[in-house]
N, C-alpha and C positions, 0 to 999 in steps of 0.2 A: 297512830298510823293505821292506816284500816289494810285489811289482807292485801290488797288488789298490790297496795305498795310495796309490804313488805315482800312479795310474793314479786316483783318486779326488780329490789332490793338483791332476793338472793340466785334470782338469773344472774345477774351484773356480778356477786359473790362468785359465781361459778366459775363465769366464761375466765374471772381475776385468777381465779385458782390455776386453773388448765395455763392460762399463761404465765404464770410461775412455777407450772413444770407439776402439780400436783397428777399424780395418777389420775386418767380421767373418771372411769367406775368411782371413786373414793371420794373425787370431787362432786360427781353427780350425788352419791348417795348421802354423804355427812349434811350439804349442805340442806338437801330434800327434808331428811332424818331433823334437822337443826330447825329450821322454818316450820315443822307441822307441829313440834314443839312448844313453837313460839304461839303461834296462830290457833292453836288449842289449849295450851297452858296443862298439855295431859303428857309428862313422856311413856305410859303406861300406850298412847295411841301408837304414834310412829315408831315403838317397839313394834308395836301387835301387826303394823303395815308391812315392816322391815320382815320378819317372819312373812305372812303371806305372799308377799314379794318373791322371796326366796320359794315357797312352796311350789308358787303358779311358774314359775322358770321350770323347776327342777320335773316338775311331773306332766308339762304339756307335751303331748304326744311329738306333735311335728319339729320338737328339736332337737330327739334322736336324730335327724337327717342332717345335721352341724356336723358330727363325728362323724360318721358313716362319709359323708362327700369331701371333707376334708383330709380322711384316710385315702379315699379313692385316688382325691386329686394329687397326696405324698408320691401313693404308691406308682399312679403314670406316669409323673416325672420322674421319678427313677427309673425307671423301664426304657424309657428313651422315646418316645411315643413323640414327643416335641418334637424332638430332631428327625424324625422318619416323615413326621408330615410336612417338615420344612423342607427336606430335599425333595419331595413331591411338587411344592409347591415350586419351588424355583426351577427346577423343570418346565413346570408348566406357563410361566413370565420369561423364560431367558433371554427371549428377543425383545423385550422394551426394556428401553430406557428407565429406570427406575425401579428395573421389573422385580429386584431385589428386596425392596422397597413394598411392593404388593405381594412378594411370597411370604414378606414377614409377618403382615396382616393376615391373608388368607389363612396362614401356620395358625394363629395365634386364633383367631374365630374358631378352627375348626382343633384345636387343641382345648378351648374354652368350652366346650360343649362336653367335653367330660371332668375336668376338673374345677371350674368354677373359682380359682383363683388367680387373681392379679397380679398378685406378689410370686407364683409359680412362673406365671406367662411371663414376669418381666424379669425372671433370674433365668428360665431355663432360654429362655430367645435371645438375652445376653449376650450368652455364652457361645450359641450357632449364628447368629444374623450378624450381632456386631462386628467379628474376627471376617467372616465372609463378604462386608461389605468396605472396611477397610480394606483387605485383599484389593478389591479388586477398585481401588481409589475413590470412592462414596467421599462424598462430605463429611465430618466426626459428628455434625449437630444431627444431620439429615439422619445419619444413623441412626445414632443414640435414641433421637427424636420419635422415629416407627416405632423403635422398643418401644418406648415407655407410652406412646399414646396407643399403640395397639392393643396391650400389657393392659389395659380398662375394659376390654372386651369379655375377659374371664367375671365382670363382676354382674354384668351385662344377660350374657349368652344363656341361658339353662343349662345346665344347676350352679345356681348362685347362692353363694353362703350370704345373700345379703340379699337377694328378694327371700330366701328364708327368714330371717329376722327380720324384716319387713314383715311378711304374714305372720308370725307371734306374735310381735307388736299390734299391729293393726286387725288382730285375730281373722285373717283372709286364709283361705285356701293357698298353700303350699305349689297345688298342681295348677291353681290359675295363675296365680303370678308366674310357674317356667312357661307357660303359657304365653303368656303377655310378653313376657320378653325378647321370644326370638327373633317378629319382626323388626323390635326397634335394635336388639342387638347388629343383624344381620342390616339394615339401614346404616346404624356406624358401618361395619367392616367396609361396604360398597363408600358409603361417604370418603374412606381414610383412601383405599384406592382410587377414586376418582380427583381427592386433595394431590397424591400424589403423579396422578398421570396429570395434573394441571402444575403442580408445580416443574416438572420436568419439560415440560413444553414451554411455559411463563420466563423461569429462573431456572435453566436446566446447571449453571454453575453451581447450586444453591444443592445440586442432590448431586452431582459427581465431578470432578473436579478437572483439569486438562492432562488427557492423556488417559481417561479409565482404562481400566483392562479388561478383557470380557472372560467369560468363563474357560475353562477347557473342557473341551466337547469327552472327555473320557468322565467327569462329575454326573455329567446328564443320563437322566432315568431312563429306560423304554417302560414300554407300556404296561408291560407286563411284572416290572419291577415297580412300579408306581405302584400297580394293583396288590403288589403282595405287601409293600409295604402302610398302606392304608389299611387294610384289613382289619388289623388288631382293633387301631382307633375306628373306624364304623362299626366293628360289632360291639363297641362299648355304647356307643352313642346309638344304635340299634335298640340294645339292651336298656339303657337307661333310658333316655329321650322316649325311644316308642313303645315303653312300655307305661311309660306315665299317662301319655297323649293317647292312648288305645284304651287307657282304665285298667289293663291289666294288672298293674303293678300302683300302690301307692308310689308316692315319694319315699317314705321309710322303707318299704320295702327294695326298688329299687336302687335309695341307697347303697342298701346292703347288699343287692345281686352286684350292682358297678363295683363293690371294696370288692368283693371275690374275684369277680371276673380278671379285673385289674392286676390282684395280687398274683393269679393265674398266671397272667401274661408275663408278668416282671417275672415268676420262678421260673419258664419256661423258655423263657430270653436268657437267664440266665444273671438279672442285672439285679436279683436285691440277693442278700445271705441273713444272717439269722441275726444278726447285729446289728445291720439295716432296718429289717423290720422292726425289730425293738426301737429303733432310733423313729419311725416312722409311725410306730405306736406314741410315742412318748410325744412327740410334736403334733400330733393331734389332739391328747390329751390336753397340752400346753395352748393350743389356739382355742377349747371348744370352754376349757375352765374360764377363759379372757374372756371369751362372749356372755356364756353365763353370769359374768360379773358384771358385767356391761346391760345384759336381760337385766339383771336382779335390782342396779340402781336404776338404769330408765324406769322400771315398771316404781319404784316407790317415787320417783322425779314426776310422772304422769299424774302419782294420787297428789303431789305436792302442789302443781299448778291445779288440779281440779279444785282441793280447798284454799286456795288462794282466790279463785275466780279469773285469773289470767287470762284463757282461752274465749270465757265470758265476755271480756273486756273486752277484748279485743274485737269480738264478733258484733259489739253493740258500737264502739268504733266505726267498724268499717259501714254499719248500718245507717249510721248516725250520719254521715259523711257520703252515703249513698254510694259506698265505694264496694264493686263486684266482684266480678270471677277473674277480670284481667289486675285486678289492684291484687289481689288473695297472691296471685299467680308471682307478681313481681316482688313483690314481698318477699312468698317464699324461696325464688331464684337467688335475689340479691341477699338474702339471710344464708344460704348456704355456699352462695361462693363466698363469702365471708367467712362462715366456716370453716371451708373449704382449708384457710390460709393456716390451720392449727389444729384442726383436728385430723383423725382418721374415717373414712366410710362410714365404719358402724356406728361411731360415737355420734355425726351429723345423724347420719338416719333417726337411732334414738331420742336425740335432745327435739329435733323439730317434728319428729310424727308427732308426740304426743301432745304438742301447742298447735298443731295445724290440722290434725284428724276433726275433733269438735268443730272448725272451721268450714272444712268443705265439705264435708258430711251432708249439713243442712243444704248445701247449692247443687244436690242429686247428682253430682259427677260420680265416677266408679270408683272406688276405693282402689283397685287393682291398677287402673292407670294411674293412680295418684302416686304410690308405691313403683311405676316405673319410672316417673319424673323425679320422684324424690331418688331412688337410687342412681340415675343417671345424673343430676344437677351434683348428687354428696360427691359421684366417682368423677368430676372435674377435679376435685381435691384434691386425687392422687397425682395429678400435672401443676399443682401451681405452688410457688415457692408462698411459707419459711419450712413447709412441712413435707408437701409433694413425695408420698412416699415411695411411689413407682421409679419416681428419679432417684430417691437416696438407696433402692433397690439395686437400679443400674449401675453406679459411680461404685457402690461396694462389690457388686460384681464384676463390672468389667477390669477394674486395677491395672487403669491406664494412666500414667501420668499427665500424659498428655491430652488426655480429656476429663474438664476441670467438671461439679456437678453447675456450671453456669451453663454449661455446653451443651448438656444433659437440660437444663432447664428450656432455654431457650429454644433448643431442638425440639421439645414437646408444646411448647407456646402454640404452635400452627392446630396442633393436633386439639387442642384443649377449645381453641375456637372452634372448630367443625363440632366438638361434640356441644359447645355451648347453640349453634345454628341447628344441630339436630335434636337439640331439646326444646328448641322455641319450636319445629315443627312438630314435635310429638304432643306440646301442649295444645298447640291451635286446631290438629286434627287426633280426637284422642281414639278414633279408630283404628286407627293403624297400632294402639296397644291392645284394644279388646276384639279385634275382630274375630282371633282366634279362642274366644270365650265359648261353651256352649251355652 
């Protein structure tokens, strides 16, 4: 059997594993660790890789920023920061139709700009959108639906624990990729509100039902209450964001100014206690050890396809075949909504950057926009079933009987289409990811 196959052989091992429930890290690593093995006849080798593997994780500079923004992001959601920008927000929608609908978005971008997680955005908006929009007669799907498709804007927005791992991976700059992302982030948000002001006008049964009820005018913010309650979150997002984007501040370092700041606000709010914090130490530990695992087998997974010749193959393929930058493209779409159906974010990111980097590399696109298509194309995943995890998010949090996770599913279907239309636009014009590049 010559490499190319056996190396072909145990992708196909892999993806078998992960579908039998194998841990995904374990499955990526054994099976890497097992084939270099083979393909060398040395286990003295894929020892020696598995150690530097491990080294090159542990001691690259820009993944202290995994801890530091996943602390930050614990710490805002407890503080309540979600809910103070959501009552701003509905404020500011309460005359449309729908307008419930666009404050959950709007909450959720501008909640996403300090926290960086999806799974925060789609438990803490849960909790405030969902109850608020039953109130007041919303559709169950319509709801559900905003959560869980807005709830991708966290992976999107700057600071994203997942254009992080993106630039390890792809050894890019930290501060170009939150760079790159905010246009196309801020594109979603406008796209999910404009879905939504067309669905309300199109199918206005479809978002509230006969007979909604509208707000009580005593909920509604003045202006002055909007402003104090915003505050906290802009000077996080002041502090983080333009401290990165002015050069002041790396990303590590900002990091670590957003966890203070944050932590500031939550003791001075009065919303975390000393058991909290521990709890919110320990769940950062517990998310950045999983990445790390996840780093440590991609990176021996990437040496596995390079002595395979995989990536090689492939390239001389599309060569051979005369097939371009639009065949590369569909490839790699259709390879990650496919993933999409079984994996998590970071696992798609890892498995395919390291088979499609050597790819497009040579066809002079930018690395940096490549890494916002790939993180946008993997975060469709978290909307579409057997795995959708934004949805299995919502359904455990909201602990509704009455809304099954099909409702949940179905409800985000609309939403998974807009971001799949705003990633064919981000491919075909890829200025609108690097414009903000220096």
């Amino acid at each position: 059997m010559t490499p190319f196959e056996i190396g072909l052989i145990s992708v196909v091992a892999m993806v078998a594993m992960i579908y039998l429930g194998v841990y995904i890290p374990i499955a990526l690593g054994l099976v890497s660790f097992v084939t270099i093995w083979v393909l060398r006849g040395s286990f003295e080798l894929p020892l020696a890789l598995l150690k530097i593997a491990v080294s090159d994780s542990v001691t690259e500079y820009s993944f202290a920023t995994i801890p530091l923004f996943t602390f930050m992001g614990l710490i805002v959601a407890r503080a309540g920061l979600g809910e103070d920008v959501y009552r701003v927000m509905n404020t500011l929608f309460h005359r449309i139709l729908g307008g419930v609908g666009m404050a959950t978005v709007g909450a959720n971008a501008l909640f996403a700009a300090v926290t960086g997680s999806s799974i925060a955005s789609a438990s803490v908006f849960t909790k405030v959108a969902v109850p608020e929009m039953m109130k007041l007669n919303y559709n169950k799907r319509f709801a559900v639906g905003v959560v869980a498709g807005s709830s991708v804007l966290g992976m999107i927005i700057p600071p994203s624990a997942m254009l992080i791992i993106y630039a390890i991976v792809a050894e890019q700059s930290v501060g170009h990729m939150f760079l790159a992302g905010l246009i196309p982030g801020l594109m979603l948000a406008v796209a999910y509100i404009a879905t939504i002001w067309g669905m309300s006008k199109a199918r206005p049964a479809y978002v509230v039902r006969t007979g909604a009820g509208q707000r009580d005018s005593e909920t509604l913010l003045s202006g002055a209450e909007m402003l104090l309650l915003c505050l906290p979150l802009a000077s996080l997002v002041l502090l983080v964001l333009g401290g990165i984007y002015t050069g002041w501040l790396t990303p590590v370092e900002a990091g670590a100014a957003g966890a203070a700041l944050g932590l500031a606000l939550a003791l001075f709010r009065r919303r975390i206690d000393l058991r909290g914090f521990w709890t919110a130490l320990l769940e950062t530990g517990h998310i950045t050890a999983a990445i790390l695992f996840l780093i440590t087998a991609a990176s021996i997974y990437s040496r596995m396809l390079g002595i395979a010749g995989i990536p090689n193959a492939l390239a001389d393929f599309l060569d051979t075949y005369q097939l371009g930058f639009a065949a590369v493209m569909v490839m790699l779409v259709v390879l990650m909504l496919f993933l999409g159906t079984l994996l998590d974010t970071a696992s798609i990111i890892l498995i395919v950057v390291p088979l499609f980097l050597p790819i497009v590399e040579p066809l002079g696109v930018s690395l940096v926009w490549f890494g916002i298509i790939v993180v946008i194309g993997a975060e469709i995943g978290l909307l579409t079933p057997p795995l959708g995890i934004s949805c299995f998010v919502i359904k455990s949090t909201i602990n509704d009987p009455n809304v099954s996770l099909k409702d949940v599913f179905m409800g985000a279907l609309p939403f998974a289409a807009v971001m799949l239309l705003v990633l064919v636009i981000l491919i075909e014009f890829p200025i609108l990811s690097t414009a903000l590049l220096p």
